[in-house]
MARDOTOR-341016 format. One record per residue (C-alpha): chain; x, y, z. Coordinates in steps of 0.05 Angstrom, whole numbers. Layout:
REM residues N
   pafi        u        v        w
      A        X        Y        Z
...
END
This chain:
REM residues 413
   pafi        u        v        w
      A     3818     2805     1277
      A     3849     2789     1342
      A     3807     2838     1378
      A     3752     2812     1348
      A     3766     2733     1354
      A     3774     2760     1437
      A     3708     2797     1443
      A     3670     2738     1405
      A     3706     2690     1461
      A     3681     2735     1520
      A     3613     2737     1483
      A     3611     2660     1485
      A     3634     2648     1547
      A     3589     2693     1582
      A     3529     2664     1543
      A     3550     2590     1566
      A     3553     2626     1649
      A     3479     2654     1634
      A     3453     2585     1603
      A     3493     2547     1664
      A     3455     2577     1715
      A     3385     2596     1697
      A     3354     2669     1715
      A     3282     2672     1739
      A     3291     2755     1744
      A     3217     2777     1737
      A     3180     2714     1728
      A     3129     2719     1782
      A     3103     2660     1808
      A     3030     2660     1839
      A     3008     2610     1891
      A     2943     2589     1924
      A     2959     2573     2003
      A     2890     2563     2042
      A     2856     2616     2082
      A     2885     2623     2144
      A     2958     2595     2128
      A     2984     2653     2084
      A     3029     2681     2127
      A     3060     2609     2141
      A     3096     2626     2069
      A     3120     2699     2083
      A     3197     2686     2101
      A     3204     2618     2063
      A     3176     2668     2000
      A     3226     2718     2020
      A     3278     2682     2017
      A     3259     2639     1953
      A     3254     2706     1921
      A     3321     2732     1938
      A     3357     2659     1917
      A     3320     2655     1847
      A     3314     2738     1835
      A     3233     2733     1820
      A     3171     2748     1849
      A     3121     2706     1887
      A     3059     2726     1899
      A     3011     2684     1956
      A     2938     2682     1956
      A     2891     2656     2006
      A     2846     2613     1982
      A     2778     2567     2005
      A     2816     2496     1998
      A     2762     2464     1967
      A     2735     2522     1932
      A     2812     2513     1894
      A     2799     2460     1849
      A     2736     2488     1815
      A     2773     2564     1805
      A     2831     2525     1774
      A     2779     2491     1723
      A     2758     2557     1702
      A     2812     2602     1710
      A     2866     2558     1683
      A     2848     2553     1607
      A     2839     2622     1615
      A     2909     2635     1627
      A     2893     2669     1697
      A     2900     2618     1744
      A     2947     2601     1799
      A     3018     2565     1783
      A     3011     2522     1848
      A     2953     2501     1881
      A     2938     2467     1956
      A     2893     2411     1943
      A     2865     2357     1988
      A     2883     2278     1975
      A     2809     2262     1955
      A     2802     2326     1907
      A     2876     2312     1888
      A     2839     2250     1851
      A     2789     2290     1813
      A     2844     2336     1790
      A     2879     2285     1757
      A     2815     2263     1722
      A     2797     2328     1693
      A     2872     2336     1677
      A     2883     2410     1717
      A     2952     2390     1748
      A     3012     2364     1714
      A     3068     2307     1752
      A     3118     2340     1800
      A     3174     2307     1770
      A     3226     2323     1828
      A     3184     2278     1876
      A     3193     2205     1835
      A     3274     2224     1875
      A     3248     2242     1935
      A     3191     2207     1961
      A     3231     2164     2005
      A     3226     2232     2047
      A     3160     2232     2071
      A     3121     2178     2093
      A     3088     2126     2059
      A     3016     2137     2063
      A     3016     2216     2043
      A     3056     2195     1981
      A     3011     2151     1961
      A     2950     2190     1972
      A     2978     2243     1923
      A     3002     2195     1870
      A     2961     2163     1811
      A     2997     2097     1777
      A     3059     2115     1801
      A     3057     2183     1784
      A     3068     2241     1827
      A     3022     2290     1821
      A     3030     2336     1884
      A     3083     2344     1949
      A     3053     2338     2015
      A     3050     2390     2054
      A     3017     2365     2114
      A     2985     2305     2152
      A     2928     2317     2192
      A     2874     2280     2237
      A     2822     2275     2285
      A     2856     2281     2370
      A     2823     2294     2434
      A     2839     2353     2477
      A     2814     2361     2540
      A     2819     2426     2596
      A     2863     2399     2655
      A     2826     2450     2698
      A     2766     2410     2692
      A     2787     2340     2676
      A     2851     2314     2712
      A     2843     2244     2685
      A     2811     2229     2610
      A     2779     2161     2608
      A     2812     2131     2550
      A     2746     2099     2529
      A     2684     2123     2489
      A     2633     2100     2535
      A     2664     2121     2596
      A     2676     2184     2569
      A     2602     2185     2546
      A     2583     2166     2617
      A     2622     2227     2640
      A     2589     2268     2599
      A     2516     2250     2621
      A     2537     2257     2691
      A     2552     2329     2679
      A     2501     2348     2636
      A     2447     2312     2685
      A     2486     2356     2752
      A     2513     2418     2718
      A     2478     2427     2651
      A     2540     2439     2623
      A     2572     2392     2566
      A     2627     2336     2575
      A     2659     2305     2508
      A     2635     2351     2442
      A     2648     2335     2372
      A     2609     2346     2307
      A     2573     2278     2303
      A     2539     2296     2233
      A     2602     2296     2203
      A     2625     2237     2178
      A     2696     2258     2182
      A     2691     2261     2254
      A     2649     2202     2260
      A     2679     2150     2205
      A     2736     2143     2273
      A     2684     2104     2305
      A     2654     2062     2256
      A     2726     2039     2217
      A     2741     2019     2296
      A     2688     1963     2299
      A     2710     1945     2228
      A     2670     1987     2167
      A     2694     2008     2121
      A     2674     2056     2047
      A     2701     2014     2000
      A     2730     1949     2000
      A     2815     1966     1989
      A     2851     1912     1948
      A     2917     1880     1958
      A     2944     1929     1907
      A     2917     1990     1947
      A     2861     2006     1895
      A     2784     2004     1918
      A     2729     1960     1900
      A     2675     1998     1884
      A     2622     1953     1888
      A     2645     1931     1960
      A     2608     1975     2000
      A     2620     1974     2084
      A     2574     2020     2106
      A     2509     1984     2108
      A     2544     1939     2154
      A     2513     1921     2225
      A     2562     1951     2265
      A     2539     2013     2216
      A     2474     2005     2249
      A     2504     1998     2323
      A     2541     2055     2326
      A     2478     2097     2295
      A     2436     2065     2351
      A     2482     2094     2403
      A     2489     2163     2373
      A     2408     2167     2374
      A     2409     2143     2450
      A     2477     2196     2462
      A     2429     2263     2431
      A     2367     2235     2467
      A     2399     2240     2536
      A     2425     2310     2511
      A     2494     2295     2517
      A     2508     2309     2437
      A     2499     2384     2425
      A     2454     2404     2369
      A     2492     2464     2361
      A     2550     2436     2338
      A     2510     2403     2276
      A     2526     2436     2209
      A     2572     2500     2174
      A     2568     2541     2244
      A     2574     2479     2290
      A     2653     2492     2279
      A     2642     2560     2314
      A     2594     2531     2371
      A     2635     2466     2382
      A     2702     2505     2403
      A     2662     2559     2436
      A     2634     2509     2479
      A     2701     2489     2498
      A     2748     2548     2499
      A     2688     2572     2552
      A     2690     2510     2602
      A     2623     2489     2576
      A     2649     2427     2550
      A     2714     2388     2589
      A     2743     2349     2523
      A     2732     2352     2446
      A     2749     2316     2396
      A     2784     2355     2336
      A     2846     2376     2299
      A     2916     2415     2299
      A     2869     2466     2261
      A     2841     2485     2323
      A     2897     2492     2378
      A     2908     2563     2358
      A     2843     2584     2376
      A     2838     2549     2447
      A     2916     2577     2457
      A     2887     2649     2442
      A     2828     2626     2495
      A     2873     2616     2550
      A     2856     2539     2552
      A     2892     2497     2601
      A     2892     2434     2553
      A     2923     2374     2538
      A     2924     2330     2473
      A     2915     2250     2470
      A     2898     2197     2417
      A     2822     2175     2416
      A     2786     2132     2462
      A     2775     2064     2450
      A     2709     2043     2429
      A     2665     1990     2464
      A     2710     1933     2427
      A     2764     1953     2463
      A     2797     1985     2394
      A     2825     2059     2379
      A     2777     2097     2332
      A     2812     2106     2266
      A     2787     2172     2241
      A     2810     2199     2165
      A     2883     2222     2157
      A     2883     2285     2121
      A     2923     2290     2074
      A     2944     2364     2039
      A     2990     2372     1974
      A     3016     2420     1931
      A     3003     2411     1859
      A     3022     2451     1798
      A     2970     2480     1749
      A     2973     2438     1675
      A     2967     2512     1652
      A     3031     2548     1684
      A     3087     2573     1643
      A     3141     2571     1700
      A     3129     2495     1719
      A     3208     2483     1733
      A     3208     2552     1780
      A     3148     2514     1811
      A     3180     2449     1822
      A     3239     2490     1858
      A     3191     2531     1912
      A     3160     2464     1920
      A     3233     2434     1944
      A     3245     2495     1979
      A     3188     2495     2019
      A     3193     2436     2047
      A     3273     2439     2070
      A     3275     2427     2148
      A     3276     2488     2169
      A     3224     2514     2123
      A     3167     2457     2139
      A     3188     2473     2209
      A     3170     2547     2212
      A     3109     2528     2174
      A     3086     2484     2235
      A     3107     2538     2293
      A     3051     2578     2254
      A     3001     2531     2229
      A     3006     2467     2277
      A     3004     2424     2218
      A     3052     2371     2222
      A     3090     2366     2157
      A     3093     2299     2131
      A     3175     2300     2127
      A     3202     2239     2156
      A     3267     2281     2176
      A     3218     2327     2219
      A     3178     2275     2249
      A     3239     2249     2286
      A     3269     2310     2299
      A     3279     2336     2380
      A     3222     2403     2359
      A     3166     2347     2343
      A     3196     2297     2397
      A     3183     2357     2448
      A     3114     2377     2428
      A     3049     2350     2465
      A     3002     2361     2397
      A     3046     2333     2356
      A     3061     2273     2388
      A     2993     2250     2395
      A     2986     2268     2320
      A     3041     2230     2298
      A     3017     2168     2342
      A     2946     2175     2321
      A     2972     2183     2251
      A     2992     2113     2254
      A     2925     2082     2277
      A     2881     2121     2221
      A     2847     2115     2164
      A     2873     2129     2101
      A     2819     2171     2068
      A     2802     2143     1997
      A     2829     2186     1937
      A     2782     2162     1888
      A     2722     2206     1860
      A     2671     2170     1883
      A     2688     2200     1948
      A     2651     2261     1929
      A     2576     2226     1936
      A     2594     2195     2003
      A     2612     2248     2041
      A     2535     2282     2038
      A     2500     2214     2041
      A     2524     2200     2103
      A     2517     2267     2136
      A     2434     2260     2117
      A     2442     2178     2154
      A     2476     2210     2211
      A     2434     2271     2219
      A     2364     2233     2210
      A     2388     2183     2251
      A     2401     2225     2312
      A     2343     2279     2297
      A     2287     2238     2277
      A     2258     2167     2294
      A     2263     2141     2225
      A     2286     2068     2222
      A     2373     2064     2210
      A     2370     2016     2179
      A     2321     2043     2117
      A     2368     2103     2120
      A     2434     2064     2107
      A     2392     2026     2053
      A     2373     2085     2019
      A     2444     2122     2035
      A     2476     2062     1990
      A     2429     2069     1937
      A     2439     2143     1926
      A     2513     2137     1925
      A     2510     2082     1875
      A     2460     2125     1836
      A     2498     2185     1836
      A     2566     2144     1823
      A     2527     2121     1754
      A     2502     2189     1741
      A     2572     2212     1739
      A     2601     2162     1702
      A     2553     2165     1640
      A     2555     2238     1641
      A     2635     2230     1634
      A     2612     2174     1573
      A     2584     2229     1539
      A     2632     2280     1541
      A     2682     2229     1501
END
C-alpha cells in the first residue's frame, strides 16, 4: 500500500509539471509571410521551434491575394494559422469574420505606436500585431544630384530641364497610383472621407471632388504633356520600369518605399533618402502610412501557440533582424529609439515622414476608391477629357458601388 500510495504521488506530481508548463511537441504551426519576406522569419522560426518543441512552417504569399485564400481555405480546415494582412483589408476581415482578437495585445499596445494600433483594431478590439509601418520617401542618386530641391515644383522644374537637354528623366514616380499621389492632394487639404472626432469616417463626406482635387490634376496633365511624367511607369509593370529608370541614371530622384532600397543597393546606387517635397502651399505631401499586421485565422486550432510566435516575433532583437533583411521599419516604439534606427539614413526619413502622413482609412469602402481614382488620374493625364466631369463621375461610382455592396451584404442576412 505504501508502494503504491508513493507511485500514485509521483504519478500526480508529474501530471501537475506537464499541465504547469504546456508542450507544443508536434503541433505545427503554418504561417503566411508575403512574397519576398520569407526568409526574414528563418532564425526567429528556428529558434521559436526549439523554445516551444513544434514545427513552423512559412509560406510566401501575394499579401493581398491572403485575405481571399483565407475565405476559402479556412472553413475548409486548410488554411494558414497566421496571416499578414494590410490595415485596409484588416477591415474587411473583421467583417466577414476570418480572424479572431489577439488577446495578448489589449497588454501590450502601449508598445507600438499609436496610429498602427489603431489601424489594426476594431471597437477596441485587437485584431492583429503590427509588423511594420511603411510610406512613401524620396531617394535620390548623389552622383547626379548633390542638392534635392525640397520642393515639388522646383523639383518638377529640374526635371523639365533635363528631359528638354539630356532626354533623360529627373523626379519619377507612378502618378496613376493613388497611393503615390494621395501625398499631394492630402497636402493642399483633401481628403477620402471626412474622419470624426472619435476617429471613425463619415461616409457621406467625400474630399475628393474638391478644387484643390482639380488643381493638382491640372498640373499632372501639364507635368505628362511636357514629358516629364513617364508613361512607362503607369500600371502593374510601371514598378519594374520606374526603378529601372533609376537604378540606370535615367532618372536623378524617385519617389518610393523601404520596399525598394534592396533593389537600388543590389544596383550599385549612390543614393540618399529624404522626406517629400513640399508642395506649392509651402506644406509636406502626406502620402498613406502603410500599415502591415499579423492576424490569426478564426479557423486555427493552435490560436494560443499563435499568440506566442506573434510575441516572439516582435522581441527587439527579433523585429530587428527582420528590418536588416526587409527594410521595413517595425512599428516597436523600443526600436524606433534605439541607436540601430537612430544610425540609419532610410529609416530616419521613414520615421520622420511617418509622422507627417496619412493614416490610410481601414474601412471597406476603401476597396471602391482605390480603382476610381486610378481611371481620374489616368484619364486626366492621358486624355483631354474635362477633370472635373471625371471627379464627378469618380464620386458617383464609388457611392454606387458602396450601395451595391451594402445591399448585397442586406441580403445575405
Amino acid at each position: 500500500m505504501k508502494n503504491f500510495k508513493t507511485l500514485l504521488s509521483i504519478m500526480v506530481g508529474a501530471a501537475f509539471a506537464f499541465s504547469a508548463a504546456p508542450s507544443y511537441a508536434k503541433d505545427k504551426l503554418v504561417i503566411w509571410e508575403e512574397s519576398g519576406k520569407a526568409r526574414s522569419l528563418d532564425e526567429i522560426v528556428k529558434k521559436f521551434e526549439e523554445m516551444y518543441d513544434c514545427e513552423v512552417e512559412v509560406s510566401a504569399e501575394l499579401m493581398y491575394s491572403q485575405k481571399a485564400k483565407l475565405k476559402e481555405l479556412g472553413p475548409r480546415g486548410l488554411g494558414p494559422d497566421i496571416v499578414l494582412l494590410p490595415s485596409d483589408v484588416i477591415a474587411v476581415a473583421i467583417k466577414e469574420d476570418l480572424i479572431t482578437p489577439v488577446k495578448f495585445m489589449q497588454a501590450e499596445a502601449d508598445k507600438y505606436l499609436p496610429m498602427a494600433v489603431q489601424a489594426l483594431s476594431h471597437n477596441g478590439v485587437f485584431y492583429a500585431v503590427p509588423k511594420s509601418v511603411e510610406c512613401l520617401v524620396l531617394f535620390y542618386n548623389k552622383d547626379i544630384i548633390k542638392d534635392v530641391p525640397d520642393n515639388l515644383e522646383e523639383l518638377m522644374e529640374l526635371s523639365y530641364e533635363r528631359k528638354r537637354t539630356t532626354g533623360n528623366y529627373g523626379l519619377i514616380s507612378r502618378w496613376d497610383d493613388f497611393y503615390y499621389s494621395y501625398g499631394v492632394f492630402s497636402a493642399l487639404g483633401a481628403y477620402v472621407f471626412k474622419v470624426l472626432n472619435d476617429g471613425s469616417y463619415d461616409i457621406e463626406n467625400y474630399g475628393l471632388d474638391k478644387p484643390v482635387v482639380a488643381k493638382v490634376l491640372n498640373d499632372l496633365r501639364k507635368y505628362y504633356k511636357q514629358g516629364i511624367i513617364d508613361p512607362g511607369s503607369f500600371g502593374l509593370e510601371g514598378f519594374v520600369r520606374s526603378d529601372s529608370l533609376f537604378t540606370t541614371g535615367n532618372a536623378f530622384a524617385i519617389i518610393s518605399g523601404p520596399w525598394a532600397a534592396d533593389t537600388y543597393k543590389n544596383a550599385g546606387v549612390n543614393f540618399g533618402v529624404k522626406v517629400l517635397p513640399r508642395t506649392s502651399n509651402g506644406q509636406i505631401m502626406r502620402p498613406f502610412v502603410g500599415i502591415k499586421g499579423y492576424a490569426i485565422s478564426r479557423w486555427t486550432e493552435k490560436h494560443d501557440l499563435a499568440e506566442k510566435f506573434l510575441q516572439f516575433a516582435n522581441e527587439y532583437e527579433n523585429a530587428l533582424s527582420r528590418y536588416h533583411i526587409t527594410n521595413e521599419i517595425p512599428p516597436t516604439i523600443e526600436l524606433l529609439n534605439s541607436p540601430e534606427l537612430n544610425n540609419d539614413e532610410m529609416a530616419q526619413a521613414m520615421a520622420q515622414q511617418v509622422t507627417m502622413c496619412s493614416e490610410l482609412p481601414s474601412i471597406t469602402e476603401m476597396a471602391f476608391v482605390w480603382p476610381a481614382m486610378h481611371d481620374v488620374l489616368y484619364d486626366a493625364m492621358t486624355t483631354t477629357k474635362s477633370i472635373e466631369s471625371l471627379l464627378k463621375i469618380a464620386k458617383e461610382r464609388i457611392y454606387s458601388d458602396i450601395e451595391r455592396a451594402n445591399n448585397s451584404d442586406a441580403k445575405k442576412k
